[in-house]
Structures are given as structure tokens and as C-alpha cells.
Gaussian input, Z-matrix of N, CA and C with variables (Angstrom, degrees):
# hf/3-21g

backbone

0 1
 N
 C     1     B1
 C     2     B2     1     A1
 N     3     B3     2     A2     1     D1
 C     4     B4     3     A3     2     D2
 C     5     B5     4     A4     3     D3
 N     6     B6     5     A5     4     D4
 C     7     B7     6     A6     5     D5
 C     8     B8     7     A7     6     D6
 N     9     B9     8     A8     7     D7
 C    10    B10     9     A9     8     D8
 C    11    B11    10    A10     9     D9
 N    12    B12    11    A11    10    D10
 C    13    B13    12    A12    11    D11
 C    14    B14    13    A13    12    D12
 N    15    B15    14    A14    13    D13
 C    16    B16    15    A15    14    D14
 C    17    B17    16    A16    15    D15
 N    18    B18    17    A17    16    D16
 C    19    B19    18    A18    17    D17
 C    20    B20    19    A19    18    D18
 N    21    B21    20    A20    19    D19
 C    22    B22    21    A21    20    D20
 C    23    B23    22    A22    21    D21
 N    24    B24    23    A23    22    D22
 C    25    B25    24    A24    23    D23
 C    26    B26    25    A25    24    D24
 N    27    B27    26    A26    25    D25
 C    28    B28    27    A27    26    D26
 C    29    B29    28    A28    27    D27
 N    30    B30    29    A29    28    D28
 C    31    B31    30    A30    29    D29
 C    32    B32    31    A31    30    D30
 N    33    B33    32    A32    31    D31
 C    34    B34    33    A33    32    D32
 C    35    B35    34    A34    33    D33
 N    36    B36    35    A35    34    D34
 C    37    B37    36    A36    35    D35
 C    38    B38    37    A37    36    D36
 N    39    B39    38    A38    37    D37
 C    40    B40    39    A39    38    D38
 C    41    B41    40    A40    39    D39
 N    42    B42    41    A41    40    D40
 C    43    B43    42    A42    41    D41
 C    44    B44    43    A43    42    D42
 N    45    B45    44    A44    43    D43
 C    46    B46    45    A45    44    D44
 C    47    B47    46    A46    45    D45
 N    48    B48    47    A47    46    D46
 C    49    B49    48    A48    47    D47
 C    50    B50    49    A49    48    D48
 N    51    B51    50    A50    49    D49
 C    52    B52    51    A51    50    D50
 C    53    B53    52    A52    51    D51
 N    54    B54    53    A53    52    D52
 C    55    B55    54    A54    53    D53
 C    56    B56    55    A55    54    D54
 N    57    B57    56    A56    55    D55
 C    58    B58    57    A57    56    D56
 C    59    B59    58    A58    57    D57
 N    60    B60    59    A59    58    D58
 C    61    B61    60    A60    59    D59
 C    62    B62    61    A61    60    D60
 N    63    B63    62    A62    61    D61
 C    64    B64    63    A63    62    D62
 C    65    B65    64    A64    63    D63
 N    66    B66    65    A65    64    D64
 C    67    B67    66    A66    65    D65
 C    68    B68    67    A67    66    D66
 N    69    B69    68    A68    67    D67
 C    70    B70    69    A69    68    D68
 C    71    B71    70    A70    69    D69
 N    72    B72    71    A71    70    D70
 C    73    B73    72    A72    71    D71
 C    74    B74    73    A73    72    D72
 N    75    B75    74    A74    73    D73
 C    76    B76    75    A75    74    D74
 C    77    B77    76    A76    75    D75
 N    78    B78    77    A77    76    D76
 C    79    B79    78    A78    77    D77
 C    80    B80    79    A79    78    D78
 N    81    B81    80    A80    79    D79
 C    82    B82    81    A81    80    D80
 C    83    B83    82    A82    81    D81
 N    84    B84    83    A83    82    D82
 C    85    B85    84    A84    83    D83
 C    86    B86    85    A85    84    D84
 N    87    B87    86    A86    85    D85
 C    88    B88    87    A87    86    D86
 C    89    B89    88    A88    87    D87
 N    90    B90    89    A89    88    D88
 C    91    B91    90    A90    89    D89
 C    92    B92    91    A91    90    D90
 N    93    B93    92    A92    91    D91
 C    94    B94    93    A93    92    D92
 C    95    B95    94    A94    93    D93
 N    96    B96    95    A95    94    D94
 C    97    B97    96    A96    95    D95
 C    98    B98    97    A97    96    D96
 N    99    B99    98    A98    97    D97
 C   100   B100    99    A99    98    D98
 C   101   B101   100   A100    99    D99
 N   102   B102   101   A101   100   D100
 C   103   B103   102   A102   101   D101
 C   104   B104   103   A103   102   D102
 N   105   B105   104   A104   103   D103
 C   106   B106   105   A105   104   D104
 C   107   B107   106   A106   105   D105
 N   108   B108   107   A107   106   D106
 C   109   B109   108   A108   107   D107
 C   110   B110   109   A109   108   D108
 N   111   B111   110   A110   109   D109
 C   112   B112   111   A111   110   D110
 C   113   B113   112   A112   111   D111
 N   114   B114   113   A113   112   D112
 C   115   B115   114   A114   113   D113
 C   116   B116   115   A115   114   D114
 N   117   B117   116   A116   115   D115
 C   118   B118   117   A117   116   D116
 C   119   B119   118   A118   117   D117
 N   120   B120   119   A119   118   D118
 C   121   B121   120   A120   119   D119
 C   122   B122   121   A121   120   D120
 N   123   B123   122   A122   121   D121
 C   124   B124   123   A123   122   D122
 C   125   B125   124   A124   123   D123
 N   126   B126   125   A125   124   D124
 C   127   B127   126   A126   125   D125
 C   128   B128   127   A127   126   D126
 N   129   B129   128   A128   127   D127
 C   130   B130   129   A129   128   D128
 C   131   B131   130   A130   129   D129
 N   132   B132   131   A131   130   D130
 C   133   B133   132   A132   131   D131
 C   134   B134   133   A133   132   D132
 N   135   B135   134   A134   133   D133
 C   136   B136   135   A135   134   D134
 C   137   B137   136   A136   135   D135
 N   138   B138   137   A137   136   D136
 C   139   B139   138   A138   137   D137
 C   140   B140   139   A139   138   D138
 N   141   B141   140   A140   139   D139
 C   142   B142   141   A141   140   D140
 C   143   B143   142   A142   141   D141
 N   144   B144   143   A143   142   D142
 C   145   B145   144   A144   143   D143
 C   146   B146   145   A145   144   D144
 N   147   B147   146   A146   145   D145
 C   148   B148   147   A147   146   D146
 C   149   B149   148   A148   147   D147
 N   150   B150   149   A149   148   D148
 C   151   B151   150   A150   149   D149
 C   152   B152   151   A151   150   D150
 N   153   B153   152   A152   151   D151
 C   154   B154   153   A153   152   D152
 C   155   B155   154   A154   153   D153
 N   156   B156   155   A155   154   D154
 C   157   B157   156   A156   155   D155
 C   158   B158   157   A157   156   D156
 N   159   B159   158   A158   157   D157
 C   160   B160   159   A159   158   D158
 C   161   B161   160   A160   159   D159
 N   162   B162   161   A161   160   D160
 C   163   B163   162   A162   161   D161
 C   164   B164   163   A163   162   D162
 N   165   B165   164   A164   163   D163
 C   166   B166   165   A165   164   D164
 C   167   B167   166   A166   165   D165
 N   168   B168   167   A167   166   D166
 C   169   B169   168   A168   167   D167
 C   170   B170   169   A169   168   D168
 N   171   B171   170   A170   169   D169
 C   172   B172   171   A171   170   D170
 C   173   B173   172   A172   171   D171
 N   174   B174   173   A173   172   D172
 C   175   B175   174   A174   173   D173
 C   176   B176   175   A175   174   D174
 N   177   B177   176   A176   175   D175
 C   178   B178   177   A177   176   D176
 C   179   B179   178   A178   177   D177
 N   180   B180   179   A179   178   D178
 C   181   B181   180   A180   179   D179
 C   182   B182   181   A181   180   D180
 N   183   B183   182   A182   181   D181
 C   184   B184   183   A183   182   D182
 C   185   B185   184   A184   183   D183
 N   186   B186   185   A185   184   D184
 C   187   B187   186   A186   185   D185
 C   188   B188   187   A187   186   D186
 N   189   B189   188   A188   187   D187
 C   190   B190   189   A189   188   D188
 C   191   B191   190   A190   189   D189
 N   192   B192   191   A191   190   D190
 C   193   B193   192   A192   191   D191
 C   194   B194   193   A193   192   D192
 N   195   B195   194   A194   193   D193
 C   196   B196   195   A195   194   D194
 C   197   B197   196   A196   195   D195
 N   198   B198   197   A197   196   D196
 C   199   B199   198   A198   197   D197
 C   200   B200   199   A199   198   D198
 N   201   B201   200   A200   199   D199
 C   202   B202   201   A201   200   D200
 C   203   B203   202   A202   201   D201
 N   204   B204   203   A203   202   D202
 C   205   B205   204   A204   203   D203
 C   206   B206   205   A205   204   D204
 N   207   B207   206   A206   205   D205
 C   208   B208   207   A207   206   D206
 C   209   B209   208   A208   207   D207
 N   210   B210   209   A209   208   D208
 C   211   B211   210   A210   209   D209
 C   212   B212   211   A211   210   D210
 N   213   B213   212   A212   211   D211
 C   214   B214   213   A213   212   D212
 C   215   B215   214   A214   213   D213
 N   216   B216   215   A215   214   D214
 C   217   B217   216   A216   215   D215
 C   218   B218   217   A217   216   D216
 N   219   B219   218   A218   217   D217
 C   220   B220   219   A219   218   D218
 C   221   B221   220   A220   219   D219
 N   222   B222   221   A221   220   D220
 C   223   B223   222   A222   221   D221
 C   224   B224   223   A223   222   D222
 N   225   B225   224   A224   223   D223
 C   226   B226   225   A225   224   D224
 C   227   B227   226   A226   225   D225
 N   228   B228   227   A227   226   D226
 C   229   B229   228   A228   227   D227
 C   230   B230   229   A229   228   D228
 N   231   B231   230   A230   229   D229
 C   232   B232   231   A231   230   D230
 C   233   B233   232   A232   231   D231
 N   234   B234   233   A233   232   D232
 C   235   B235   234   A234   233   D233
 C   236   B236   235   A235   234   D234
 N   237   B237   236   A236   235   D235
 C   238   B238   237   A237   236   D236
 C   239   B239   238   A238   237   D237
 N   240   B240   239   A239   238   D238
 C   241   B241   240   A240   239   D239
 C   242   B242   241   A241   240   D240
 N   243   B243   242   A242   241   D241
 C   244   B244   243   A243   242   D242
 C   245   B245   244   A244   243   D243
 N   246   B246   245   A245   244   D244
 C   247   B247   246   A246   245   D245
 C   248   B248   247   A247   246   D246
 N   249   B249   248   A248   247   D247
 C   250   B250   249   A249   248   D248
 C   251   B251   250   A250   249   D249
 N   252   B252   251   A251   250   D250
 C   253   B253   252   A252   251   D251
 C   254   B254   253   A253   252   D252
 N   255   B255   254   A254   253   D253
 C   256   B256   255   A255   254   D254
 C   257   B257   256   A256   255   D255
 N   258   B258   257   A257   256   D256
 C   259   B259   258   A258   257   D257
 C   260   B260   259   A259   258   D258
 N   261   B261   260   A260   259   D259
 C   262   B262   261   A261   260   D260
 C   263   B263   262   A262   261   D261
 N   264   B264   263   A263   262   D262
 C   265   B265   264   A264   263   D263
 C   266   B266   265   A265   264   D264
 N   267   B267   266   A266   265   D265
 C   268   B268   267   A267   266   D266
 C   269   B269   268   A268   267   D267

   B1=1.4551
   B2=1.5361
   B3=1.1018
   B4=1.6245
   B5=1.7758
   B6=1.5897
   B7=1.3300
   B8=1.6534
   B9=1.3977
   B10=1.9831
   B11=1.4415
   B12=1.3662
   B13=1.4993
   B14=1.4529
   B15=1.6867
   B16=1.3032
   B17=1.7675
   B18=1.6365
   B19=1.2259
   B20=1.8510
   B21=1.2683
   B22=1.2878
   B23=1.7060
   B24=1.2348
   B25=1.4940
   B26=2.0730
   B27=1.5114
   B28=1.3083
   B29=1.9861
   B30=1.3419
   B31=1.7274
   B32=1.2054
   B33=1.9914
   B34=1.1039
   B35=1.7445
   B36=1.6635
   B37=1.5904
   B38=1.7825
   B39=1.5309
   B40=1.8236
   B41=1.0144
   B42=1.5173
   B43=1.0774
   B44=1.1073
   B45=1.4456
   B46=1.5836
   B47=1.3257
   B48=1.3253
   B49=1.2686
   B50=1.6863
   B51=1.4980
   B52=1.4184
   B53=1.3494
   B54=1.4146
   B55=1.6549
   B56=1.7937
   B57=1.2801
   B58=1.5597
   B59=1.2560
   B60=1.2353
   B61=1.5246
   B62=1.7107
   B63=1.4480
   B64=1.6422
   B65=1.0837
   B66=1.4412
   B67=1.1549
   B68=1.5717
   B69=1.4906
   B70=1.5140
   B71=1.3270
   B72=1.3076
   B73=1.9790
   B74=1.4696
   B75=1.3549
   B76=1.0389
   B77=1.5360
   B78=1.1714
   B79=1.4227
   B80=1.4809
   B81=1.5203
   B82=1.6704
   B83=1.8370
   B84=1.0148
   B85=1.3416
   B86=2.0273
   B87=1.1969
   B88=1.4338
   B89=1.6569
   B90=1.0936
   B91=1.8529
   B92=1.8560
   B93=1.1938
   B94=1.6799
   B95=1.6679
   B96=1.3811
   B97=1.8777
   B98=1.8652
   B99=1.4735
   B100=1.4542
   B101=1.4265
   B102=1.1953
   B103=1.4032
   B104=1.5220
   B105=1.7130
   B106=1.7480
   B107=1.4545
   B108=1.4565
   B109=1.1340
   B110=0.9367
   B111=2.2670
   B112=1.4222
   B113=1.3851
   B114=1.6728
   B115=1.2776
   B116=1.5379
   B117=1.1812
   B118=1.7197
   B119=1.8274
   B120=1.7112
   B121=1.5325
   B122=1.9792
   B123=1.2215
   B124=1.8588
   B125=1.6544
   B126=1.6820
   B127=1.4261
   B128=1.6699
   B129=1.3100
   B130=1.0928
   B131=1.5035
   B132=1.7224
   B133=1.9398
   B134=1.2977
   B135=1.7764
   B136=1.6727
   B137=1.2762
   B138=0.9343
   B139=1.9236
   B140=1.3122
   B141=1.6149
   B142=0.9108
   B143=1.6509
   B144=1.5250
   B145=1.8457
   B146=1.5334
   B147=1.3513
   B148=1.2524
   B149=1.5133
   B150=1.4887
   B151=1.5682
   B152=1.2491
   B153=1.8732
   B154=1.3564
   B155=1.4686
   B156=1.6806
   B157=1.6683
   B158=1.4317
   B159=1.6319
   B160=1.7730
   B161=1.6040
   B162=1.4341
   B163=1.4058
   B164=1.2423
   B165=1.1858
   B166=1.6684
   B167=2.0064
   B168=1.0128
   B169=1.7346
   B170=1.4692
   B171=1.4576
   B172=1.0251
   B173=1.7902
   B174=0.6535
   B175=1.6304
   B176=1.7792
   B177=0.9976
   B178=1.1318
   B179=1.6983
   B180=0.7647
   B181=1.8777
   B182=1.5982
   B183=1.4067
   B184=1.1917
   B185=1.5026
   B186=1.4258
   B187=1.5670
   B188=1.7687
   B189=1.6553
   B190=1.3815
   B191=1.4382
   B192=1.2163
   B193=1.3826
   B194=1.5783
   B195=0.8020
   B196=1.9393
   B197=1.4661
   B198=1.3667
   B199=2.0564
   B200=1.3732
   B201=1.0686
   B202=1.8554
   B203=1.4724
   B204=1.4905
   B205=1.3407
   B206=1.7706
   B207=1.2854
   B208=1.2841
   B209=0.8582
   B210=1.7246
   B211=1.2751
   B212=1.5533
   B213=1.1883
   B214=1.4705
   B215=1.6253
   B216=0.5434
   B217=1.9600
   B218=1.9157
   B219=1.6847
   B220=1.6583
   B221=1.7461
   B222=1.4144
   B223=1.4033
   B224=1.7671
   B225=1.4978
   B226=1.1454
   B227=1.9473
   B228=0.8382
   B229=1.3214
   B230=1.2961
   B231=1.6812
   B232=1.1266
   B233=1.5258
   B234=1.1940
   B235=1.4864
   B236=1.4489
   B237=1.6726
   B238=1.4354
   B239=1.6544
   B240=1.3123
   B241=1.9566
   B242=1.6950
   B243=1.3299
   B244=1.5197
   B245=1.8996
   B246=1.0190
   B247=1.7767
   B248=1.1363
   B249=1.6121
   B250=1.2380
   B251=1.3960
   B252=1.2683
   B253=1.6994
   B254=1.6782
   B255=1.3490
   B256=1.5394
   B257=1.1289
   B258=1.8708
   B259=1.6140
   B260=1.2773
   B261=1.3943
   B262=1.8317
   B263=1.2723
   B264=1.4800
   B265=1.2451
   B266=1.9032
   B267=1.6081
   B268=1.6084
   B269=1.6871
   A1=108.09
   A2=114.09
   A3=130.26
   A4=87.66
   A5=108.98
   A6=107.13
   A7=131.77
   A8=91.20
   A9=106.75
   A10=97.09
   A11=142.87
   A12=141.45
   A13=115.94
   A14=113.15
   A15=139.95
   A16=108.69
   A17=104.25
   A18=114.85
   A19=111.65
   A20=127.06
   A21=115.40
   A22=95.71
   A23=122.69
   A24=111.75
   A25=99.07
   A26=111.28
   A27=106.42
   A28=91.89
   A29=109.75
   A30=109.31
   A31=114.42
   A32=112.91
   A33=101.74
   A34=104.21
   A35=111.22
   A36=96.98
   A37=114.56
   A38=97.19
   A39=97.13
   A40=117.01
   A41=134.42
   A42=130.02
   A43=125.05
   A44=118.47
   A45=119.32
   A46=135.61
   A47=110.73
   A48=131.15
   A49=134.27
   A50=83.08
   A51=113.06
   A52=117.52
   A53=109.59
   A54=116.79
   A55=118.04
   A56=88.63
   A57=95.81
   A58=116.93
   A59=118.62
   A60=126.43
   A61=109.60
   A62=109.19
   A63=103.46
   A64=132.94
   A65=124.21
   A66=135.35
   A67=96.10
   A68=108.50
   A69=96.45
   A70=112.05
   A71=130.80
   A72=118.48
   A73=97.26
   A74=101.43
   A75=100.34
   A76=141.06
   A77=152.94
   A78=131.38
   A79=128.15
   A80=87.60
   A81=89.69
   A82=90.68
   A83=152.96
   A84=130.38
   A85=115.11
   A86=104.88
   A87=94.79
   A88=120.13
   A89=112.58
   A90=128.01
   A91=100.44
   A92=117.54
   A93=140.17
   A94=95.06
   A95=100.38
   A96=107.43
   A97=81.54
   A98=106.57
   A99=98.70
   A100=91.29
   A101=149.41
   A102=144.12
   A103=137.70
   A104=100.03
   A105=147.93
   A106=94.41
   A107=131.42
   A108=120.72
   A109=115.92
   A110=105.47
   A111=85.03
   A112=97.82
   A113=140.71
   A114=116.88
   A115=116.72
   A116=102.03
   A117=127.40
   A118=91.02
   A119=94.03
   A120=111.80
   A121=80.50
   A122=109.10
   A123=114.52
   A124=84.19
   A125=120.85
   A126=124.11
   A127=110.30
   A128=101.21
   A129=107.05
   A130=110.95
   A131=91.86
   A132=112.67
   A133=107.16
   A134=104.13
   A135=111.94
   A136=110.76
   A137=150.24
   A138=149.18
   A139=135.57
   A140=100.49
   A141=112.60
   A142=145.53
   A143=90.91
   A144=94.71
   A145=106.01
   A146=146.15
   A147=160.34
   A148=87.31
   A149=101.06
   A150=119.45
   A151=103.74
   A152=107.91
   A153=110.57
   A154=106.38
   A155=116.62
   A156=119.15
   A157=105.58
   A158=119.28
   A159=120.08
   A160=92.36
   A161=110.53
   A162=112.26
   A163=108.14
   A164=106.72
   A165=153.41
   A166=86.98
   A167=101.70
   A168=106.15
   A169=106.87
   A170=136.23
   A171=145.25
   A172=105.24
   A173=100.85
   A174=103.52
   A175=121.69
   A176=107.87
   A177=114.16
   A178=140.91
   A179=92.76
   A180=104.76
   A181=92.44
   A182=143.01
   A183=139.71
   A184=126.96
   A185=102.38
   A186=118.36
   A187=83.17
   A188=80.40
   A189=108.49
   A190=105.73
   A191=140.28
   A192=143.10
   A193=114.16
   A194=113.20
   A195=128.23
   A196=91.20
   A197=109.31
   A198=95.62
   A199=113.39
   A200=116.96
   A201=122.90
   A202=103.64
   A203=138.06
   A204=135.18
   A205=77.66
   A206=138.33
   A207=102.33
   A208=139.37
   A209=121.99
   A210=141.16
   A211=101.41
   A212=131.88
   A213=124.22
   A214=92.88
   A215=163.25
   A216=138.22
   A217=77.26
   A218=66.74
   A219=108.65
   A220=95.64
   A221=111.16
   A222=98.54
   A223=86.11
   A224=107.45
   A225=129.11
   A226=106.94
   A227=151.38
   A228=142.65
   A229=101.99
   A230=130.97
   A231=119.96
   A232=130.83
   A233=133.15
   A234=115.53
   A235=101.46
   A236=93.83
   A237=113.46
   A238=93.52
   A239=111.68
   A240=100.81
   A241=89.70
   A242=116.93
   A243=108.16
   A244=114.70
   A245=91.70
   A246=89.29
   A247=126.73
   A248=122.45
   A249=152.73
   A250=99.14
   A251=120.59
   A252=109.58
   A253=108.98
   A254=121.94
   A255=115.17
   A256=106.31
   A257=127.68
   A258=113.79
   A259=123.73
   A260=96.70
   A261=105.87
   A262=110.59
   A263=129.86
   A264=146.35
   A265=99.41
   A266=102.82
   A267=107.87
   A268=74.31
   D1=134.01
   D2=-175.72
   D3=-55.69
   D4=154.09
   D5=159.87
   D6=-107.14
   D7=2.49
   D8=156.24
   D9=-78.94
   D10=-42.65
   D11=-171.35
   D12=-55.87
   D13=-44.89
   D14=161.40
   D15=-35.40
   D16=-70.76
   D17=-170.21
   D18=-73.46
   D19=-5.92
   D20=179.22
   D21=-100.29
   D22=-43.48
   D23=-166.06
   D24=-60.20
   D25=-39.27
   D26=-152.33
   D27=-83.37
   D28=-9.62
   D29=158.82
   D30=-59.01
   D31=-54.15
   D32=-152.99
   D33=-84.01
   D34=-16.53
   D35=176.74
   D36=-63.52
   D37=-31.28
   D38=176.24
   D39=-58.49
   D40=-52.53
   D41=150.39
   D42=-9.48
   D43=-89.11
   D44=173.37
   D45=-49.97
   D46=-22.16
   D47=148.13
   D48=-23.08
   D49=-68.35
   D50=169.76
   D51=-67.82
   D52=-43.47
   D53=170.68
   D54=-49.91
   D55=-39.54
   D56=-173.36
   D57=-89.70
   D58=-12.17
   D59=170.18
   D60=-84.71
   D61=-43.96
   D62=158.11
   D63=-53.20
   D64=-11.32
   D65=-147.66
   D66=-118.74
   D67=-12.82
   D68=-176.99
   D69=84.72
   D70=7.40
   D71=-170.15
   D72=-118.47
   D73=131.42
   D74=161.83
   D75=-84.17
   D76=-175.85
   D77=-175.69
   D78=-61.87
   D79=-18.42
   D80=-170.65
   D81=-107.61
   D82=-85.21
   D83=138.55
   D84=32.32
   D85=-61.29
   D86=166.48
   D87=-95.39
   D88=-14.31
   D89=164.43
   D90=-54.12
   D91=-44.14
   D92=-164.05
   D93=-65.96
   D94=-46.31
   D95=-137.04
   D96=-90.90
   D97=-52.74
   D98=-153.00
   D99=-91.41
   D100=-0.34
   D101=-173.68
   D102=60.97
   D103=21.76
   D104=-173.62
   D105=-93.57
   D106=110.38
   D107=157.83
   D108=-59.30
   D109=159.28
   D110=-158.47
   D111=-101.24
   D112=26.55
   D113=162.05
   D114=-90.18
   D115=29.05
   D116=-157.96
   D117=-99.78
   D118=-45.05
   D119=-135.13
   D120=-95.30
   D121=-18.82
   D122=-162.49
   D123=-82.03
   D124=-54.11
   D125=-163.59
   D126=-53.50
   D127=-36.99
   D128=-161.48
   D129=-61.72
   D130=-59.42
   D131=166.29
   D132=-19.60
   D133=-74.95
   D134=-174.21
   D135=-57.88
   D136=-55.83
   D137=-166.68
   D138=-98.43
   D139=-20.29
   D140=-158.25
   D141=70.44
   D142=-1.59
   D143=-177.79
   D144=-63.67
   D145=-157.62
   D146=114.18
   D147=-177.45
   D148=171.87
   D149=168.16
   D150=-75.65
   D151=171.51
   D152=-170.61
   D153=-80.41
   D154=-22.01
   D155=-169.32
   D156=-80.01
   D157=-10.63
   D158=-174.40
   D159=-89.88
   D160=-15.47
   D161=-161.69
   D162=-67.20
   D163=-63.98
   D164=-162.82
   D165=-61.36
   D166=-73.92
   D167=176.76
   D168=-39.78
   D169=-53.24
   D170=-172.94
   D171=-66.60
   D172=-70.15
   D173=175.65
   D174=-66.00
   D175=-7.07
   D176=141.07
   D177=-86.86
   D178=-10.80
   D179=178.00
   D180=-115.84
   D181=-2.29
   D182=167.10
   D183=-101.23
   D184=-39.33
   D185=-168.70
   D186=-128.18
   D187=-172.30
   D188=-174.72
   D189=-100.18
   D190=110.95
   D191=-166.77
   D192=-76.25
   D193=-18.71
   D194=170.40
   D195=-64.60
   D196=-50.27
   D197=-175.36
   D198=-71.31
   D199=-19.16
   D200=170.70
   D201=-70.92
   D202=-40.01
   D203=-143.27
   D204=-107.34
   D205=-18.81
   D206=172.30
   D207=-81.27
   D208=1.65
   D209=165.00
   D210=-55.65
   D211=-39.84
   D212=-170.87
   D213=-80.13
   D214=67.22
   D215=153.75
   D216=-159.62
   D217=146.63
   D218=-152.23
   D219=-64.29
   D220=161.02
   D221=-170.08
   D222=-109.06
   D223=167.99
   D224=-158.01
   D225=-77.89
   D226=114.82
   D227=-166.65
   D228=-82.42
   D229=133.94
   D230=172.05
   D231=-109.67
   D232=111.62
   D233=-153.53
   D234=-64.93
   D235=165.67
   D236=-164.56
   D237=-116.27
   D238=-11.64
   D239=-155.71
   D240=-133.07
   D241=152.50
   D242=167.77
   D243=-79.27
   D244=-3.95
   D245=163.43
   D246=-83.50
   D247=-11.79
   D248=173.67
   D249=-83.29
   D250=-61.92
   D251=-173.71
   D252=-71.99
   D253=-25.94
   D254=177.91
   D255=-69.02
   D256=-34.49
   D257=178.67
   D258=-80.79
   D259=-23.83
   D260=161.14
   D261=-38.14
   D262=-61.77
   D263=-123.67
   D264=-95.19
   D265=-8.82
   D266=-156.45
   D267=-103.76

């Protein structure tokens, strides 16, 4: 396993972590809501593994899922040259 791979999954379980502790739920409380068992929901906490569909469920009942989906859409290119912004412009 890559060790940048390591450090983003065990971000994004802290993250959620944190979400769910703001949120007042407890593990089994969010095991209930999102339909993720919760020694599913404990593994995840500790290691960070889960699948991407427990993910996706989880961060949706935690966060706002529109801020997850803007990672997919393409980022805006910015010209560097004014011949670049005049063909932009056509």
C-alpha cells in the first residue's frame, strides 16, 4: 500500500470521525441511520479501510455530498498567454 494512500484514507476516516462526534451520533446511532454496521463503522474509524459505497453513504449522512461531487468536474484551465485568452474567447 502506497504511504500517501495510508495518509488520505486515515484523513478521510478522521474527518468523519469528527463529523459524527459533532453531530452527536454515536457509532451505533450512525450503524441505525446509514445501515453500515457499526463494527464496519469502528474499522473504518481505526484504519481507515471501508468500501467506496459505505463511504459515499457515510459522507453523505455526515457532510454535504455536493462538496464530494465537486472533486469530479473538470477544473477550469487558466490561460497563461493572451493568445490563449483570445481563443478562449472564440
Amino acid at each position: 500500500m502506497l504511504s500517501a494512500e495510508c495518509g488520505i484514507t486515515t484523513a478521510l476516516a478522521a474527518y468523519l470521525k469528527q463529523k459524527r462526534k459533532d453531530a452527536k451520533l454515536s457509532r451505533r446511532a450512525l450503524a441505525e441511520k446509514s445501515l453500515i454496521p457499526e463494527p464496519t463503522i469502528r474499522r473504518f474509524e481505526n484504519t481507515g479501510h471501508i468500501s467506496l459505497k459505505n463511504f459515499l453513504l457515510l459522507w453523505m449522512i455526515l457532510d454535504d455530498i455536493a462538496r464530494f461531487m465537486e472533486l469530479t468536474k473538470p477544473k477550469a484551465i487558466k490561460p497563461k498567454t493572451i493568445a490563449e485568452v483570445l481563443a478562449y474567447d472564440k
